[in-house]
C-alpha positions, 0 to 999 in steps of 0.5 A: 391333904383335903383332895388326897382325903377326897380321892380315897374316900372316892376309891372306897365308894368305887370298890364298895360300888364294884362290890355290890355289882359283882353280887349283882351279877353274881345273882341267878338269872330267869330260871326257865324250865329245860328239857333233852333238846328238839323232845318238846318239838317232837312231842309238841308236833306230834300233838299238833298234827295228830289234831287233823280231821277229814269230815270227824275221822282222825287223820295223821301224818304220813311219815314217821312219829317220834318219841321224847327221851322218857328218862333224861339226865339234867347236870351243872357245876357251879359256884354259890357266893353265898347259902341258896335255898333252891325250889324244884320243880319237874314234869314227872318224877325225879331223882336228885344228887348234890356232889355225888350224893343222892338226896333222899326223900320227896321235898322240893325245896333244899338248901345248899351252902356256899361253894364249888359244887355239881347238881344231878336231876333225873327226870321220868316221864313216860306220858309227856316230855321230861322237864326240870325248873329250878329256882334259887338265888343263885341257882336256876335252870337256864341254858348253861345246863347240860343233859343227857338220856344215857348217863352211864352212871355207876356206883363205886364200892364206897357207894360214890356216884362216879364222875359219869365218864364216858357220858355225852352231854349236850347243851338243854332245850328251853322255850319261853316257859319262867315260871313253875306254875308255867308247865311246858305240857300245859301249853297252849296258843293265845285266844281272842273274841271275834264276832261274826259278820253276817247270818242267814238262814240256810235250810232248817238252820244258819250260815255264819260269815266271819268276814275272812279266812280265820281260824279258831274254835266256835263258841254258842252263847245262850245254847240251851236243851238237849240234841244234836248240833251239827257244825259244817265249816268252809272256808268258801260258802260252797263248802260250808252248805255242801254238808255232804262234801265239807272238809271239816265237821263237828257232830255235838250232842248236848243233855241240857247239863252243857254250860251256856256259853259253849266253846267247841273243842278243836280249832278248825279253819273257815269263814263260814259255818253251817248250823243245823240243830235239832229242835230241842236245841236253842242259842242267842248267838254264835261267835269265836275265840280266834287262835293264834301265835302272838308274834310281832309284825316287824316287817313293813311295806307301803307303795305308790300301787294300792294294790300291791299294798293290799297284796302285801297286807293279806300275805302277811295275814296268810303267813300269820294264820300258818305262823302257829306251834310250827310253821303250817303248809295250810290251816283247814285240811293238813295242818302238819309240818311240811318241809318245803312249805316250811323252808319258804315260810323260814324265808318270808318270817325274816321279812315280817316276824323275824321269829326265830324261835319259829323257825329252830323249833320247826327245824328241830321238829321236822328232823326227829330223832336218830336213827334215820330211815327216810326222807323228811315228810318222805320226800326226797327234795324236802330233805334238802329244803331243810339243809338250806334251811338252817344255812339261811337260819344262820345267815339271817340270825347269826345263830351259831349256837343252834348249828353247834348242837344240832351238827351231828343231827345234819351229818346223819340226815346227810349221811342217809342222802348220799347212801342213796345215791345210784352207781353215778353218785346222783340222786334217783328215787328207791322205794319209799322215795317220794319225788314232789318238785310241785304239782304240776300235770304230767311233770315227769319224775323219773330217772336222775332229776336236775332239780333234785342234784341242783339241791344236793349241791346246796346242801352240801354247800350248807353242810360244808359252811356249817361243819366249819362253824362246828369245828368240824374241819374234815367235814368242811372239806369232805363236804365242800368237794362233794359240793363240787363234785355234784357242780360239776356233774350236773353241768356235765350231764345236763347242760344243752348249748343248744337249749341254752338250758339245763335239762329235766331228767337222765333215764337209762342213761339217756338225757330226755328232750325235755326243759322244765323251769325248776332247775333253770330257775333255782340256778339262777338265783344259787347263782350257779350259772355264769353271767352269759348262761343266767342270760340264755336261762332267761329268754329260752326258759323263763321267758319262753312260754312253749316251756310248761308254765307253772300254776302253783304260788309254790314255785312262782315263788321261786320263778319270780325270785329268779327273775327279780334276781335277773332284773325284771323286778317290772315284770315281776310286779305285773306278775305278781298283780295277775297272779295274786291279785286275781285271787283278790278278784275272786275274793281271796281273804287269804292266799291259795295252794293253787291258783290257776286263772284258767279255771272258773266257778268250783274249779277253783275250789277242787283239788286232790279229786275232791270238791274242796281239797284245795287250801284256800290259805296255804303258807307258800301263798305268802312269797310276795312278803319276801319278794318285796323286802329282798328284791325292791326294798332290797335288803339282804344279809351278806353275812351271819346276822347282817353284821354287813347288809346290802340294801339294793332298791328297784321300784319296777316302774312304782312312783315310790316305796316304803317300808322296814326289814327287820334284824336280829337286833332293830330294823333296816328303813328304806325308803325310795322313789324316783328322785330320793333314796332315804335308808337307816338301819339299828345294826351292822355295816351296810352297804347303798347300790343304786343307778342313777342317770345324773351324779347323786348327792348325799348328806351323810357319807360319800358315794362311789361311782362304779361305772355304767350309772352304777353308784355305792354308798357304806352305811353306819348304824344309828344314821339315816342317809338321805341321796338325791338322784334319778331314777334309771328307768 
């Protein structure tokens, strides 16, 4: 009797526990405020690139600006277990209905009693994005909520609201903004005190050295008077004593009235700056607030070869400094969103900050709105970049969220592409197309261009796998053949059996003599070439020095990735030592837009035919953080967000080599030397491939022979493998 008395009494403690988690859970989560989706990355890169300035003159984009929504229409049906009192918050004015029925007046709190309802808030704001934050008990704004800009609401004879039949609803945008007091149109990036290295007189005035690259805003301490202060920024000292040719100015004029401590307002680029002011002006110093993107370095490497560490510390500096609202192509002279600049930071973020917020906000922001009217940044081969882009997003993240509300923006974007296809169904350029590939001298860019029908087929390879995901099973298919079809063109037309390549350009009808390593390179590692042609690729063009060289950090990216895709991992190591560590030679705090050893002196400064031009910290100077983590620690995702990984160690001639890839959900470990293999990982099932000269040995799992000194090893989550073996050299 005393145990069945024990055993209800626990049964009641039990429902009684049930009970109160189920209240718990019943209770709201984070509120956030919400908004029409890809509006605040349009708004907030229209400001973001509106900030550009060449020597004090306002300069924008190039390319199309786009407009948020001024009217949206935020709606949820939901259940209250109990009364809730909800606060509302909006950017602009609103208009609120609770179950059909409009709530007059201007208050912002109301109560709503226990049960099934639907709330309806429209939003007005001509001037910035609108937005909504509500917050109740049970109530808040989060991403279950759904908008629309056209609601195609009416009114029935009883004065009802209708049920807005017809209306297309999407799932909202949001960003990390929880509070009310947090408004979306008030943000701003972090800021922190940095102090300057050295100063020296420089004419009537000083030359302030920050010690690197950096960007921010300067500040005066003490500043006292009236005149004219005059700030000549450089991200060389050439540039900032060049007061005639410096990229970036700031002309200041003060009364007197101004406040001591002084924070000039727009951030700028530099590590130096020239001061020059007028007498009636005087401060005790001069310091900056650095502005940055508060994002974690997740990411880690370490090796036997310091130099290769240095290169990895200052690309990872680089790719920070261009982290910022959006991924950036350089910090100092265009500041805007470039679409191929920003597929390669995409690929170095998943090896360092595994940011993805970064990247879908970029994405959103590069894409605009509908109706679409030419290429992105206007140029033809950025279109594809961002079709691959998402592909990668997805593979990386595992994010198949992203791709369901945003599919039908990838089928307009692809649908604009293929109408501009020529009579053979390939892409050539139209007017108003801008064919980029890379700046390279005397790169001919007319007719059919292998390179930009071997980025057709990728997107349309990325536009089939993400049709898929959407539901859209005659998308897939549609896609998937007209990524055959493109396949099978661009080996018809221009692959030479006697060249072993694929060949540059069709004009009129003609194949040109002429190889170039763009398409030859990205072939290999879309892995489009068989065996035997990834070979020949490789000795009569990667490797073929009569083939033009390339001199940008932009396509050695991809050059280098190719031939680590190849197995050159040590060629590419001696590679990436004189190429960027040439920069370091000449005393690079950041990575350049361009790097040509053939130059001396000012050459390396000049660019776009003018004496500074050149972005001495530009986002694709930054590949050596991918190429180390996908190509010698040898991480990568085999499928959507490492639910099963490879990692595939090659040290290229290093003693050893450390370091950490990161993951949706932890880290991937690696460590690697010539006789020991240690890995682990926080998530998913991966997979060990080695070479090893003798039979290898493990403390955990049981290693599988391959054949040819080729062995494998599966991997669990939560383990750490340790491997004996040696190193096949």
């Amino acid at each position: 009797m005393e145990t069945r008395k024990y055993t209800i009494l626990l049964l009641l403690f039990a429902m009684c526990f049930a009970t109160t988690v189920t209240q718990a859970q019943e209770k709201a989560p984070q509120a956030t405020w919400i908004w029409y989706p890809g509006d605040y990355e349009i708004w907030l890169s229209n400001k973001m690139q509106a900030r550009r300035t060449e020597r004090g003159a306002f300069l924008p984009p190039l390319w199309r600006y786009y407009s948020p929504y001024a009217l949206v229409t935020f709606r949820k049906e939901f259940t209250l277990p109990a009364e809730d009192e909800i606060a509302i918050y909006t950017e602009g004015q609103f208009k609120l209905q609770i179950d059909g029925k409009q709530q007059h007046g201007t208050s912002q709190k109301i109560t709503i009693p226990a049960g099934k309802h639907s709330i309806v808030v429209k939003v007005y704001n001509q001037e910035r994005v609108p937005a909504v934050f509500i917050e109740g008990d049970y109530l808040v704004t989060d991403e279950s909520w759904k908008v629309t800009f056209e609601d195609k609401e009416w009114i029935d004879e009883s004065g009802k609201a209708s049920d807005q039949s017809g209306t297309n609803w999407e799932a909202v945008g949001t960003w990390d903004f929880n509070s009310p007091e947090d408004l979306p149109s008030e943000f701003r990036l972090a800021t922190t005190p940095h102090y300057a290295k050295t100063v020296k007189p420089a004419g009537d005035g000083e030359l302030v050295d920050f010690g690197k690259e950096t960007f921010g805003y300067i500040k005066f301490h003490g500043l006292k008077g009236e005149g004219n202060v005059n700030i000549y920024y450089g991200e060389s000292e050439e540039e900032a004593l060049d007061s005639a040719y410096c990229e970036t100015l700031d002309y200041l004029q003060f009364d007197g009235s101004q406040e001591e401590d002084y924070t000039v307002s727009n951030s700028k680029a530099f590590r130096y700056i020239q001061v020059q002011h007028a007498p009636g002006i005087s401060y005790d110093s001069i310091s900056m607030l650095y502005e940055y993107l508060p994002v974690e370095y997740r990411g880690e490497w370490n090796s036997s070869d310091e130099l290769l560490n240095e290169i990895w510390d200052v690309s990872a500096y680089t790719m920070h400094l261009n982290t910022r609202e959006f991924f950036l192509d350089g910090i100092k002279r265009d500041r805007w969103i470039w679409s191929g600049d920003a597929y390669q930071s995409y690929l170095m973020n998943y090896y360092l900050f595994f940011d993805n917020a970064s990247v879908r906000r970029t994405l959103l922001a590069l894409r605009g709105k509908e109706p679409v009217s030419s290429h992105m940044n206007t140029i033809m081969d950025y279109s594809f970049y961002w079709f691959v882009g998402i592909y990668d997003y997805y593979l990386y993240s595992g994010d198949e969220d992203f791709i369901k509300n945003f599919y039908p923006r990838m089928v307009s974007m692809m649908e604009f592409c293929l109408g501009r296809r020529n009579e053979n169904g390939m892409m050539e350029g139209l007017p108003g197309d801008w064919i980029f590939i890379d700046w390279a001298d005397g790169l001919s860019k007319q007719g059919e261009v292998s390179f930009e029908q071997m980025l057709l087929a990728r997107s349309l390879e990325a536009m089939a796998v993400s049709a898929e995901i959407a539901g859209d099973q005659e998308g897939h298919e549609k896609y998937q053949k007209l990524a055959d079809e493109m396949k099978e063109k661009l080996f018809k037309v221009f692959w030479s059996e006697d060249r072993e390549a694929i060949m540059h350009q069709r004009v009129d009808g003609k194949v040109l003599d002429n190889v170039t390593r763009y398409a030859n390179m990205f072939g290999i590692f879309f892995d489009y070439f068989s065996d035997d042609q990834k070979e020949a690729v490789k000795h009569s063009v990667l490797l073929n020095d009569d083939v033009q060289k390339i001199t940008t950090p932009y396509m050695r990216f991809y050059e280098l990735e190719a031939l680590c895709a190849m197995g050159e991992q040590a060629f590419v190591l001696d590679e990436i030592r004189d190429y960027w560590g040439g920069m370091l030679d000449l005393g690079a705090t950041s990575f350049w837009e361009k790097y040509d050893p053939s130059e001396s002196g000012a050459e390396h400064l000049s660019m776009y035919g003018r004496p500074y031009g050149k972005s001495l910290c530009h986002a694709w100077g930054a590949s050596p953080i991918y190429l180390f983590g996908k190509y010698y620690l040898g991480v990568k995702p085999l499928s959507a967000g490492y639910g099963t990984y490879e990692i595939r160690p090659e040290l290229g001639g290093l003693e050893w080599m450390e370091g950490k890839v990161p993951t949706p959900k932890g880290n991937v470990s690696v460590y690697c030397s010539t006789k020991e293999i240690k890995v682990s990982s926080d998530e998913g099932q991966g997979v060990l491939k080695f070479k090893s000269k003798s039979k290898p040995k493990t403390d955990e799992g049981e290693i599988k022979a391959l054949g040819n000194d080729e062995y494998e090893l599966v991997l669990l989550a939560g383990k750490e493998y340790v491997v004996k073996y040696k190193a096949v050299k």
